[in-house]
KOLPA-79898 format. One record per residue: residue in three letters; x, y, z of N, C-alpha, C, O in turn. Coordinates in Angstrom, 2 decimals, decimal comma, padded with zeros to 5 digits, always signed. Each point is the difference from the previous one (the first is absolute). Layout:
// KOLPA-79898
+------+---------+---------+---------+---------+---------+---------+---------+---------+---------+---------+---------+---------+
: type :    n_xx :    n_yy :    n_zz :   ca_xx :   ca_yy :   ca_zz :    c_xx :    c_yy :    c_zz :    o_xx :    o_yy :    o_zz :
+------+---------+---------+---------+---------+---------+---------+---------+---------+---------+---------+---------+---------+
:  ALA :       X :       Y :       Z :       X :       Y :       Z :       X :       Y :       Z :       X :       Y :       Z :
...
+------+---------+---------+---------+---------+---------+---------+---------+---------+---------+---------+---------+---------+
// end
This chain:
// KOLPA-79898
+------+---------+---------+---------+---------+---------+---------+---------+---------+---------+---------+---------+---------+
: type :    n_xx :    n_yy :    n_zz :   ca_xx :   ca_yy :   ca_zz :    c_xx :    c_yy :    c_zz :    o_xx :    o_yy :    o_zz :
+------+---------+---------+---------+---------+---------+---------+---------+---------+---------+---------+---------+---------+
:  UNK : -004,97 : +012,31 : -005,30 : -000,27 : -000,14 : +001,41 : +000,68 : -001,28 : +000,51 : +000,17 : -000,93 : -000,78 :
:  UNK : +000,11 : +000,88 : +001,64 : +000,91 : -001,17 : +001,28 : -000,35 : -000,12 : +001,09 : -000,06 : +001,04 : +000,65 :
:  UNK : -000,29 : -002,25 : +000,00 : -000,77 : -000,39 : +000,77 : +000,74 : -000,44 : +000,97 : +001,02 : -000,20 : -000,65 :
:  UNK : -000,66 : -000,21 : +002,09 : +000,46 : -001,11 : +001,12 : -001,54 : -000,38 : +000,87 : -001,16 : +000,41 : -000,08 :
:  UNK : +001,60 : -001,04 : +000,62 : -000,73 : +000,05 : +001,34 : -001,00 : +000,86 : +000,42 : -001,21 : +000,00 : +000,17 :
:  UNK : +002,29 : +000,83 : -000,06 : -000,62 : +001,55 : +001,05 : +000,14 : +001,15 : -001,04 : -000,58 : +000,99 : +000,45 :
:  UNK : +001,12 : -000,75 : -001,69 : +000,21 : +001,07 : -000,38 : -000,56 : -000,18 : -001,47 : -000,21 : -001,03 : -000,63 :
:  UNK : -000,01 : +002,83 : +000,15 : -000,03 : +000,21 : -002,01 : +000,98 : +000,41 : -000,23 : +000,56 : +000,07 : +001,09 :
:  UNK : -000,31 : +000,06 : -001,38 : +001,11 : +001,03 : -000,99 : -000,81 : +000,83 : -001,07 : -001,17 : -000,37 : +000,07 :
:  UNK : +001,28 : +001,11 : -000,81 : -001,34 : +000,51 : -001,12 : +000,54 : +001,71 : -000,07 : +000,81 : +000,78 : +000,51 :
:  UNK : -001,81 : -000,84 : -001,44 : +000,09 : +001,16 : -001,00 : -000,42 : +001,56 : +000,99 : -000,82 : -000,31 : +000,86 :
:  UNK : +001,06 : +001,34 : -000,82 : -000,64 : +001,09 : +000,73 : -001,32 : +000,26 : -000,41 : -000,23 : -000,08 : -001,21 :
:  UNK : -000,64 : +000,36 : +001,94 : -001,34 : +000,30 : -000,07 : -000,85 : +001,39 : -000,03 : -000,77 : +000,00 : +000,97 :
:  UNK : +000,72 : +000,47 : -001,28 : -000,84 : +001,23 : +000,42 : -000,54 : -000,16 : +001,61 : +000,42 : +000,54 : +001,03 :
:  UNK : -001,13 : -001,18 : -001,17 : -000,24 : -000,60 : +001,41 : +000,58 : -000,04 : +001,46 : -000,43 : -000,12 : +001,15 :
:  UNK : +001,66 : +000,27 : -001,82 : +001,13 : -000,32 : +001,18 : +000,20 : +001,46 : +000,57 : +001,02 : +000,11 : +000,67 :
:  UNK : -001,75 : +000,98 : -000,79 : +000,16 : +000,73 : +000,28 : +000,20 : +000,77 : +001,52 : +000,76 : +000,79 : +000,57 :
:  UNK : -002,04 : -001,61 : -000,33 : +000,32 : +000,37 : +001,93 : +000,57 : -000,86 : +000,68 : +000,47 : +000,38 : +001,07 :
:  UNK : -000,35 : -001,56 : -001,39 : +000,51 : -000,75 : +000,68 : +001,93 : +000,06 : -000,35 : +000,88 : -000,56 : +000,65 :
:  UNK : -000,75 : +001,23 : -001,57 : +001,63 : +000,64 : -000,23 : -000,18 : +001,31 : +001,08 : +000,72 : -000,10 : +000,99 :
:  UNK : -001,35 : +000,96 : -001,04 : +000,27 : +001,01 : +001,20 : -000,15 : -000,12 : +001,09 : +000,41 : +000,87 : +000,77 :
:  UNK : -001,21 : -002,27 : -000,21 : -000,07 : -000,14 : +000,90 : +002,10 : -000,18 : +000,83 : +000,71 : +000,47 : +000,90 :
:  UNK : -000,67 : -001,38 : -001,93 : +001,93 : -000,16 : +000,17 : +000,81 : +001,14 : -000,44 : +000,95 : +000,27 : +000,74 :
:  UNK : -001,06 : +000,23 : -001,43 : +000,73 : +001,01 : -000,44 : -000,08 : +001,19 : +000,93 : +000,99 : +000,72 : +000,08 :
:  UNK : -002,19 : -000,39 : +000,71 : -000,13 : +001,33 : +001,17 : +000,91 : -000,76 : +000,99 : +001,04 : +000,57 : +000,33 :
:  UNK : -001,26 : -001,64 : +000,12 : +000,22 : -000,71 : +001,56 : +001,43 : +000,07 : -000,09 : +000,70 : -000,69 : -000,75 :
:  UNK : -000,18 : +001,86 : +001,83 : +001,18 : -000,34 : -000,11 : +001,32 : -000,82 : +000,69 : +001,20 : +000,26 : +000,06 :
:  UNK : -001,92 : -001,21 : +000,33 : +000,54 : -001,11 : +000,30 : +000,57 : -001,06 : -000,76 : +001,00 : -000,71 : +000,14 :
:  UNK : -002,41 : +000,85 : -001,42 : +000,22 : -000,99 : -001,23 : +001,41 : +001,45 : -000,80 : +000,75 : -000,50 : -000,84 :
:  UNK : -000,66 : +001,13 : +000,95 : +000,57 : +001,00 : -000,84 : +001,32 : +000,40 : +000,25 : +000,68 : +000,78 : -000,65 :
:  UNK : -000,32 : -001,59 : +001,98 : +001,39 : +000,72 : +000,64 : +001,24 : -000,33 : -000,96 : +000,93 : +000,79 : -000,17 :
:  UNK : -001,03 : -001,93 : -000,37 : +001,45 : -000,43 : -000,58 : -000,53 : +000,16 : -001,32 : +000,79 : -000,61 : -000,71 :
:  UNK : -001,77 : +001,14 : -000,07 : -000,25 : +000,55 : -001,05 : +000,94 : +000,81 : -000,76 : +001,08 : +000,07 : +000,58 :
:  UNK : -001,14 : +000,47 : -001,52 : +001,10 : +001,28 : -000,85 : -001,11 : +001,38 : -000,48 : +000,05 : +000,82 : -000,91 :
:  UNK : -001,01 : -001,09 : +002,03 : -000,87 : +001,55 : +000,02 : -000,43 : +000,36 : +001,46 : +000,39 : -000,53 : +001,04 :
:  UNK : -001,13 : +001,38 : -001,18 : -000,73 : +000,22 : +001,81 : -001,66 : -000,64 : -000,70 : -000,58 : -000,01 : -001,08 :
:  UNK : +000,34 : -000,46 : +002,45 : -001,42 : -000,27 : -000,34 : -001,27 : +000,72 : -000,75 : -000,13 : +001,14 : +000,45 :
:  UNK : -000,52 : -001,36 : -001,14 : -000,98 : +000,93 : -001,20 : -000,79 : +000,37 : +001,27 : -000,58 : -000,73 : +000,80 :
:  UNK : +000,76 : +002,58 : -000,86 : -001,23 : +000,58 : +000,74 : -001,12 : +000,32 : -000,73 : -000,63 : +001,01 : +000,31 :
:  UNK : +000,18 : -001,92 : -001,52 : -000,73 : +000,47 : -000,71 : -000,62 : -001,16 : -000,69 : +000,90 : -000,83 : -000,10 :
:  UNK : -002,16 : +000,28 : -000,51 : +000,03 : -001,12 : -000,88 : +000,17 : +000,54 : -001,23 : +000,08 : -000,87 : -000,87 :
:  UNK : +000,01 : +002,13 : +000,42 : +000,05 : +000,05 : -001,24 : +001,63 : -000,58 : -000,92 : +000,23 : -000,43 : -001,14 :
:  UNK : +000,78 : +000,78 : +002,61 : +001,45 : -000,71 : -000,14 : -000,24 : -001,44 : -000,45 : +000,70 : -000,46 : -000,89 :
:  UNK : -001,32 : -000,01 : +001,26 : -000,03 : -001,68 : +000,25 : -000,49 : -000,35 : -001,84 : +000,53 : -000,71 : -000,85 :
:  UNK : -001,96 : +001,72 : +000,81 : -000,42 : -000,28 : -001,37 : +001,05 : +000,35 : -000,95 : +000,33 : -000,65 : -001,00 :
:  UNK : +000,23 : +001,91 : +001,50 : +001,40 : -000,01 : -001,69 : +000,68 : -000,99 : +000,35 : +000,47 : -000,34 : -001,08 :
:  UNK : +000,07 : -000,64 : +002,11 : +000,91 : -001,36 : +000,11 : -001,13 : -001,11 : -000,78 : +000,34 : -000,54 : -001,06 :
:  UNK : -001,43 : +000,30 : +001,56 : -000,55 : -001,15 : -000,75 : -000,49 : +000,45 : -001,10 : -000,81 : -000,83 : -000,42 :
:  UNK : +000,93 : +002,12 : -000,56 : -000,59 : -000,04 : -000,94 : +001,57 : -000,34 : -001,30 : -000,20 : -000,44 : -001,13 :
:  UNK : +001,66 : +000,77 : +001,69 : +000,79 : +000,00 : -000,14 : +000,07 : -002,12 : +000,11 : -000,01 : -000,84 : -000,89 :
:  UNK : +000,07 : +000,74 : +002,13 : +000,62 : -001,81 : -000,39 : -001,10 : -000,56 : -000,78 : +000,44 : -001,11 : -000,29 :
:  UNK : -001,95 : +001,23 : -000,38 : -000,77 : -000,14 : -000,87 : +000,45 : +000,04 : -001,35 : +000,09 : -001,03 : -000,67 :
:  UNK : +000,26 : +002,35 : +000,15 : +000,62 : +000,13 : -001,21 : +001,02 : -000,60 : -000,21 : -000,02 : -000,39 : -001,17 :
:  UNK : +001,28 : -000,03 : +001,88 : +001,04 : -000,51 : +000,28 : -000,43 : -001,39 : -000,22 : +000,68 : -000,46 : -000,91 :
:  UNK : -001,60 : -000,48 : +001,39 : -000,37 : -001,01 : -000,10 : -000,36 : -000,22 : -001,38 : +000,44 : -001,05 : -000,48 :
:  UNK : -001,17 : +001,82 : -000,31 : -000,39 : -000,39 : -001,49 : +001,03 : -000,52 : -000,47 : +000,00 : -001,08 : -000,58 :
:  UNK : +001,28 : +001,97 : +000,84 : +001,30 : -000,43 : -001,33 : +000,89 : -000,53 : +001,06 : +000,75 : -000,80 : -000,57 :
:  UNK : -000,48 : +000,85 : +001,69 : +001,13 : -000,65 : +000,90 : -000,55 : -000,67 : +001,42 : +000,11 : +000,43 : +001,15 :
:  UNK : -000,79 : -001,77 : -001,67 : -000,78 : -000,43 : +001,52 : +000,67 : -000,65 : +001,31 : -000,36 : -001,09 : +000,42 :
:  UNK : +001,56 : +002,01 : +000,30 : +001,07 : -000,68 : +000,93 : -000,28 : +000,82 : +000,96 : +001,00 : +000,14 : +000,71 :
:  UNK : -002,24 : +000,71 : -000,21 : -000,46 : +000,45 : +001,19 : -001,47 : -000,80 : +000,59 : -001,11 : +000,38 : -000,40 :
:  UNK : +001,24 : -001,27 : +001,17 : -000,74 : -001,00 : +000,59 : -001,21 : +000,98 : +001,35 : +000,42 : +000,51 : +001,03 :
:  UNK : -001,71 : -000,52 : -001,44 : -000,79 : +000,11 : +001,70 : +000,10 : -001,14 : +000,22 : +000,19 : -000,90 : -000,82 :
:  UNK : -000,31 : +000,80 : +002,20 : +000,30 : -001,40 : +000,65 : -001,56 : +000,24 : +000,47 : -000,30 : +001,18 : +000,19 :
:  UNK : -000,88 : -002,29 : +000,04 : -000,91 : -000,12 : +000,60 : +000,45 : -001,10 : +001,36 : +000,94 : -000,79 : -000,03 :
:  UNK : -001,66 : +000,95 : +000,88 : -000,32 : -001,40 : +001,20 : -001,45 : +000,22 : +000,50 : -000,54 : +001,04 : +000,40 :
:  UNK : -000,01 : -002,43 : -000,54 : -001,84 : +000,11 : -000,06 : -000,43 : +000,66 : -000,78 : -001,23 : -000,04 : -000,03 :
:  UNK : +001,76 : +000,76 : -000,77 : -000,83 : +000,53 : -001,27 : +000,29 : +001,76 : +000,08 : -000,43 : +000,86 : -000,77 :
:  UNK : +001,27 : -000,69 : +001,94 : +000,08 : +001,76 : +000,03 : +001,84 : +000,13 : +000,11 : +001,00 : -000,59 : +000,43 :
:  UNK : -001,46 : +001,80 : -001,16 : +001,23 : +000,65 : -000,11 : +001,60 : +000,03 : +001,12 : -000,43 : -000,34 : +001,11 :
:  UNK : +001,11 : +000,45 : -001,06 : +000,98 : -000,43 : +000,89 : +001,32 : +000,63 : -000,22 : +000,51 : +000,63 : +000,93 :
:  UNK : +000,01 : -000,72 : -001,92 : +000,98 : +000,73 : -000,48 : +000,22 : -000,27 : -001,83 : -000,78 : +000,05 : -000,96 :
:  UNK : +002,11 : -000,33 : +001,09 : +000,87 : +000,31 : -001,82 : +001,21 : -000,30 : +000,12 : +000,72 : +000,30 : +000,96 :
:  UNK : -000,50 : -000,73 : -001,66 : +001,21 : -000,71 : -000,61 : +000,78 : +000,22 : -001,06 : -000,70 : +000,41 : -000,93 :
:  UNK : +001,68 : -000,49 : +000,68 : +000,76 : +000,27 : -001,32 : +000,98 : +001,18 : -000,65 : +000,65 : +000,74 : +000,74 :
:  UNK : -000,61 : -000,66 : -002,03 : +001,32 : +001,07 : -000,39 : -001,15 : +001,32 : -000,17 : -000,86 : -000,38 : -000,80 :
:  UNK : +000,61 : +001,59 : +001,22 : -000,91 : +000,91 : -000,24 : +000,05 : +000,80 : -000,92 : -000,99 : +000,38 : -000,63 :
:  UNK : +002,41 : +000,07 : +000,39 : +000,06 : +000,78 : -001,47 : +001,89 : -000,23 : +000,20 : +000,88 : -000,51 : +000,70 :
:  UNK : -001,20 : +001,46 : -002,10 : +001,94 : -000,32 : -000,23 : +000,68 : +001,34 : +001,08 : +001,17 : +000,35 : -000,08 :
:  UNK : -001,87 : +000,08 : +000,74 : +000,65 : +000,87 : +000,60 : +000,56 : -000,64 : +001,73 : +000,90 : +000,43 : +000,72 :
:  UNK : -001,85 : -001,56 : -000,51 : +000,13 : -000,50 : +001,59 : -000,26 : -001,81 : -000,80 : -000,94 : -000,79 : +000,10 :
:  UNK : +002,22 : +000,70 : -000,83 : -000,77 : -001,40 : -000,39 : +000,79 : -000,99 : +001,28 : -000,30 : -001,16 : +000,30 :
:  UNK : +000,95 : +001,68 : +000,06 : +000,71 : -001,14 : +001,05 : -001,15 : +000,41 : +001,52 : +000,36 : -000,42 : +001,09 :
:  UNK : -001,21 : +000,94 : -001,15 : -000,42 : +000,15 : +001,23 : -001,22 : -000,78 : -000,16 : -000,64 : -000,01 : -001,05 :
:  UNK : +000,20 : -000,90 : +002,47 : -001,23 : -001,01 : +000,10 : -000,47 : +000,12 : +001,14 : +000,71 : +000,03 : +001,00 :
:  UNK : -002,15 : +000,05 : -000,97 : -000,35 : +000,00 : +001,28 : +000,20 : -001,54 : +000,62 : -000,71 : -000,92 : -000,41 :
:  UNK : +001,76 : +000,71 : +001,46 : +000,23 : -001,48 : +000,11 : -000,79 : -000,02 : +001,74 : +000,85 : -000,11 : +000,89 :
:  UNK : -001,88 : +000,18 : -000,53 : -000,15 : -000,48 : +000,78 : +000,12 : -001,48 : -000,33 : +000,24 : -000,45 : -001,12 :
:  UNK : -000,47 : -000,36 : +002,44 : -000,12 : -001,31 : +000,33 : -000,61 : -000,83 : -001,27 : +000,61 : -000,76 : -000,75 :
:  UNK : -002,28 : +001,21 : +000,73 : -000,47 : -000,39 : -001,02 : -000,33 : +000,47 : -001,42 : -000,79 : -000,53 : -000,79 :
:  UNK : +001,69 : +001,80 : +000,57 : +000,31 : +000,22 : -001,15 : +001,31 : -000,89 : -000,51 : +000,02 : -000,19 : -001,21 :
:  UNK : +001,08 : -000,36 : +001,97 : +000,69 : -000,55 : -000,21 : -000,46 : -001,17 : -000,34 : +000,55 : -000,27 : -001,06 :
:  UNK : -001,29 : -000,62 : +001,37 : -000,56 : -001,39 : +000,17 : -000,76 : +000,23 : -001,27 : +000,35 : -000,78 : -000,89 :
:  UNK : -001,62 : +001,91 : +000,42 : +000,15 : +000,16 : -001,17 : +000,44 : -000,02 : -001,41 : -000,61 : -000,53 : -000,92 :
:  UNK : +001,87 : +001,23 : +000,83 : +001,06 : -000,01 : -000,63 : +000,76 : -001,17 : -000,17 : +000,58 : -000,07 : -001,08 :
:  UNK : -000,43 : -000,90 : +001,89 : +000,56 : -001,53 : +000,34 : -001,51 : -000,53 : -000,53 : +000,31 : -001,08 : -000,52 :
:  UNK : -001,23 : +001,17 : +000,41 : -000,97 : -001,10 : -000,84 : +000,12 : +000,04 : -001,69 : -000,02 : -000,97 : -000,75 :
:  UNK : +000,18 : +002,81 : +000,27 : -000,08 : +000,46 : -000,93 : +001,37 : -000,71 : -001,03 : -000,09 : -000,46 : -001,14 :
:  UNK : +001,49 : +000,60 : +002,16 : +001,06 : -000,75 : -000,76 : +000,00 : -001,20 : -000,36 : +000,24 : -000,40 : -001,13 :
:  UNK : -000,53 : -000,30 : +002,15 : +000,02 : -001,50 : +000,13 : -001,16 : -000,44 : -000,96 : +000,36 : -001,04 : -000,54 :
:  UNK : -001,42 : +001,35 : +000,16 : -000,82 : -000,13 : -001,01 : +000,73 : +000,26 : -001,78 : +000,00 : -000,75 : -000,98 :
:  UNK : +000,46 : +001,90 : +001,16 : +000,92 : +000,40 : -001,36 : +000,72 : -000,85 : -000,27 : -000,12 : -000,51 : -001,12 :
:  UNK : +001,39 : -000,08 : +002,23 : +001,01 : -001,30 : -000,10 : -000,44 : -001,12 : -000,58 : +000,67 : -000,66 : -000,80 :
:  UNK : -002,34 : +000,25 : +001,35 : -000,51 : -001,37 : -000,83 : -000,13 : +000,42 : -000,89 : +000,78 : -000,53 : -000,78 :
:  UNK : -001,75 : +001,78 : -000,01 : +000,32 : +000,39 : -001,31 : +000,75 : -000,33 : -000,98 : -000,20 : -000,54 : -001,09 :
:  UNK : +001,46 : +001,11 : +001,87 : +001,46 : -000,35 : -000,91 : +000,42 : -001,12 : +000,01 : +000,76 : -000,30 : -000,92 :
:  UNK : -000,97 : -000,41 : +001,61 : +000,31 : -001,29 : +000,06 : -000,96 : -001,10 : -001,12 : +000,56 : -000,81 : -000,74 :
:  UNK : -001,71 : +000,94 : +000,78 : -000,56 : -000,33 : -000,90 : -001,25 : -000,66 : +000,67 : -000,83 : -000,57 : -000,70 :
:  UNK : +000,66 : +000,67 : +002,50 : -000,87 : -000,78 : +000,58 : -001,11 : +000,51 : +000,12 : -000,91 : -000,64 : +000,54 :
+------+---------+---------+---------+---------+---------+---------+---------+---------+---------+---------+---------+---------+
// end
C-alpha cells in the first residue's frame, strides 16, 4: 500500500465492488475507456475478481482510494492492455507518488 496526502494506492478488494460499478456503468467515467460501460454488475465482478487474482502474483494494478472510498485504478492490467492506464488527473498524480517512492528505493534513501 502507498500513501500521499490525499490518496492509497492498494490491493483490490472484494469490497470494491460497487463502488467499481458505480464508475464503470457511468458513462461519462467510461467514454475514453477500451469497453462500453458495464450494463451489469456482474461485468464489474468478473473485472475485480480478475485484477484480485492478478494481484497475488503481479501487484501493478493499483485501486486508488480518496477519504477512504473507491475512486478509480491505476496501472499495467494484464499483458493484453499493458500499455493502457486509467490516467485521469489523479490517477496520474498517483502513479507520480508510486515512482518517485521506487526511485528512493533505488537509490538507497
Amino acid at each position: 500500500m502507498l500513501t500521499t496526502k490525499r490518496l492509497t494506492l492498494r490491493a483490490p478488494r472484494e469490497d470494491d465492488l460497487h463502488a467499481m460499478f458505480a464508475v464503470y456503468s457511468n458513462s461519462n467515467a467510461m467514454k475514453y475507456w477500451f469497453t462500453p460501460p458495464h450494463e451489469d454488475i456482474s461485468v464489474t465482478k468478473k473485472l475485480l475478481d480478475g485484477r484480485i487474482s492478478h494481484w497475488s502474483h503481479t501487484p501493478t494494478n493499483f485501486q486508488i482510494e480518496l477519504d477512504g472510498s473507491f475512486i478509480g485504478n491505476a496501472g499495467n492490467f494484464s499483458k493484453t492492455n499493458s500499455g493502457r492506464c486509467w490516467c485521469q488527473i489523479i490517477g496520474a498524480k498517483a502513479m507520480c507518488a508510486k515512482r518517485l517512492r521506487q526511485s528512493f528505493r533505488i537509490c538507497g534513501k
